[in-house]
C-alpha positions in Angstrom: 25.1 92.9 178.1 26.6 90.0 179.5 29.0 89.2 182.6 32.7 88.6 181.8 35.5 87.5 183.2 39.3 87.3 181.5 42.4 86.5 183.1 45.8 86.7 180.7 48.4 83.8 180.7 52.0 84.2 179.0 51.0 80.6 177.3 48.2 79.0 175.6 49.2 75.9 177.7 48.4 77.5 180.7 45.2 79.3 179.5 44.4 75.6 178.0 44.7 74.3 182.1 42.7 77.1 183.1 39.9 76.4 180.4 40.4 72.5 181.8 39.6 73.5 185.3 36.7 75.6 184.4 35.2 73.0 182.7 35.7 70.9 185.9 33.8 73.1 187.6 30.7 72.9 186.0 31.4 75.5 183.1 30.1 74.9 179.5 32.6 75.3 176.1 30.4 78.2 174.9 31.4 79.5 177.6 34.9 80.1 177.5 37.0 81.5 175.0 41.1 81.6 174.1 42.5 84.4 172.0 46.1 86.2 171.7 46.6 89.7 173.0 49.2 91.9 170.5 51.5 94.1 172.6 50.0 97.8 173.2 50.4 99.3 169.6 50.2 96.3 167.6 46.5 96.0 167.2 46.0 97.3 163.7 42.7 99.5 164.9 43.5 101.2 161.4 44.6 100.5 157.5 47.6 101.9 158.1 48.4 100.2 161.2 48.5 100.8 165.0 45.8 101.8 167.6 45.6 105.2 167.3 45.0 107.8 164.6 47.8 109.6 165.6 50.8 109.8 167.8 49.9 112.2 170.8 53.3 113.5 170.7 52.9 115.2 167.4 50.1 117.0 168.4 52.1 120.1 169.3 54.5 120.0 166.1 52.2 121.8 163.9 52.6 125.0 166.2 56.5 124.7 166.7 56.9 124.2 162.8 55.5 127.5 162.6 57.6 129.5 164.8 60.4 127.5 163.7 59.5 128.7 159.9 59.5 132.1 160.8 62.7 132.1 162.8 64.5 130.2 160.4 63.2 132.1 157.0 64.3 135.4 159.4 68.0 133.9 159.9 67.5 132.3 156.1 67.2 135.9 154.9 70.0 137.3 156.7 72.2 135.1 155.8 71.1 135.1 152.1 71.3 139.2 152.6 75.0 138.6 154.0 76.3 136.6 151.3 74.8 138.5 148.6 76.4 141.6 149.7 79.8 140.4 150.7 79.8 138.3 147.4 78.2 140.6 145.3 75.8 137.8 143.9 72.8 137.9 142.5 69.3 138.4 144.8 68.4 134.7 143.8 70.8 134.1 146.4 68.9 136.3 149.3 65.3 134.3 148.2 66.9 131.1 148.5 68.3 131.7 151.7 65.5 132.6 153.3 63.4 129.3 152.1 66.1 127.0 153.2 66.1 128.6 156.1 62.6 128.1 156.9 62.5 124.5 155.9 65.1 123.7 158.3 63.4 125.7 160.8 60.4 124.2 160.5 62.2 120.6 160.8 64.1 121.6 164.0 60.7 123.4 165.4 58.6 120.2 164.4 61.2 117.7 166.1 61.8 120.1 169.3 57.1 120.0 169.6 57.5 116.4 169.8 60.6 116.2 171.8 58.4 118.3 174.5 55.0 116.2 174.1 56.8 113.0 174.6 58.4 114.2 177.6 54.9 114.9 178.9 53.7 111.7 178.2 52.7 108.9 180.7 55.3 107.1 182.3 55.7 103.2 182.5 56.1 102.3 186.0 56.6 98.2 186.5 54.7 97.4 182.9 51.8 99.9 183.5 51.0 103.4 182.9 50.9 106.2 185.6 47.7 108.3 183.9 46.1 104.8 182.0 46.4 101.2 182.1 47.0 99.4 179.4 45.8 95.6 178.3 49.4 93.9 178.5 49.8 90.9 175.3 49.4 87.5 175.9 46.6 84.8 175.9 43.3 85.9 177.5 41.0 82.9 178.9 37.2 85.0 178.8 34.8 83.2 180.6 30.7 84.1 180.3 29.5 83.9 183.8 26.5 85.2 185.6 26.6 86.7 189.0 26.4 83.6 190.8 29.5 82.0 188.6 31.4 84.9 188.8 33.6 84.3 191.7 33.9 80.6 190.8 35.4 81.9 187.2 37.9 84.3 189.2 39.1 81.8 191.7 39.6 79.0 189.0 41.4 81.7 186.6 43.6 82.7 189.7 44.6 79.4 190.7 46.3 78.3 187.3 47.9 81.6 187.9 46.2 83.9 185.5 47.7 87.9 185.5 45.6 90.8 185.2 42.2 89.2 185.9 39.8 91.7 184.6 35.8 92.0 185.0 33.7 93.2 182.1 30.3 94.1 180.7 30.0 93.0 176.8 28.4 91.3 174.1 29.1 87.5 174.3 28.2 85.7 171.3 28.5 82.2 169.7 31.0 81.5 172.0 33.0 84.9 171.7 33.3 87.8 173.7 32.0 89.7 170.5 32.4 93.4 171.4 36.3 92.8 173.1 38.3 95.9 172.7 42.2 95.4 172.6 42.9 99.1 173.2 40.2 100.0 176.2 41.5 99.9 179.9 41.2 96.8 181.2 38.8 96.5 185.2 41.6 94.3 187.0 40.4 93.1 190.1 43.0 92.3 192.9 
């Protein structure tokens, strides 16, 4: 594994300076590597899009549909029972009552599961999360260093105003932090 440092600009002008004054500094062009940052979300991890395979605040819908099929195939059913026998309709009526009713109670217990879970979730405080940080978007300048060169990289990143420089352990190859993941927690250093 190889030393890493990365600090993220809002420009690729201002990573570019950065890049400029590590090469000043004695630091070669395999070295140091530019790439774009999507936002949190945006990484395309699968086929169908996004980071995740699925949204943590559906987790729990599965379990409210459920109750919310039986409560609502219950109230279906009565109401079905009530209009047949104040109509004096057929029973077609009753069966039919009781299915619409658990559909809709399965969508209102789905929705109220996931109204729940995402009330649980983290909360953003000043562009990071509470329970996990998360790799904000924008340029990142990664620079292969050693242990003597570490500092040097830091300092150099931090003086052309780099945010969120981070320290990492990867694979570094043909000029590329090979192994980068857009959706692990990023070691900022302060």
């Amino acid at each position: 594994m190889s030393l890493i440092v990365a600090g993220r600009f809002q420009t690729f002008e201002k990573a570019e300076a950065a890049a400029s004054r590590l090469f000043a500094r004695g630091f070669l062009e395999e070295d140091v590597s530019l790439f774009y940052v999507n936002p949190p979300g945006q990484h395309h991890n699968f086929p169908i899009g996004g980071d995740a395979y699925a949204d943590r605040s559906m987790q729990p819908a599965h379990k409210t549909a459920g109750a919310g099929i039986v409560i609502g195939s219950v109230v279906g059913a009565a109401a079905g029972a009530a209009i047949v026998m104040a109509l004096h309709l057929s029973s077609l009526i009753f069966i039919i009552g009781a299915a619409l009713g658990a559909y809709i109670g399965s969508l209102i217990g789905a929705m109220g599961g996931t109204r729940k879970a995402h009330e649980d979730l983290p909360v953003r405080v000043s562009n990071h999360e509470v329970k996990q940080p998360v790799r904000e978007s924008g340029v990142l300048l990664a620079v292969h260093v050693t242990s003597e060169t570490e500092r040097k990289a830091e300092d150099a990143l931090r003086e052309e105003g780099a945010r969120d420089v981070e320290h990492a352990s990867g694979r570094w190859q043909r000029g590329k932090w090979s192994d980068f993941n857009p959706v692990s927690a990023p070691a900022t250093s302060h």
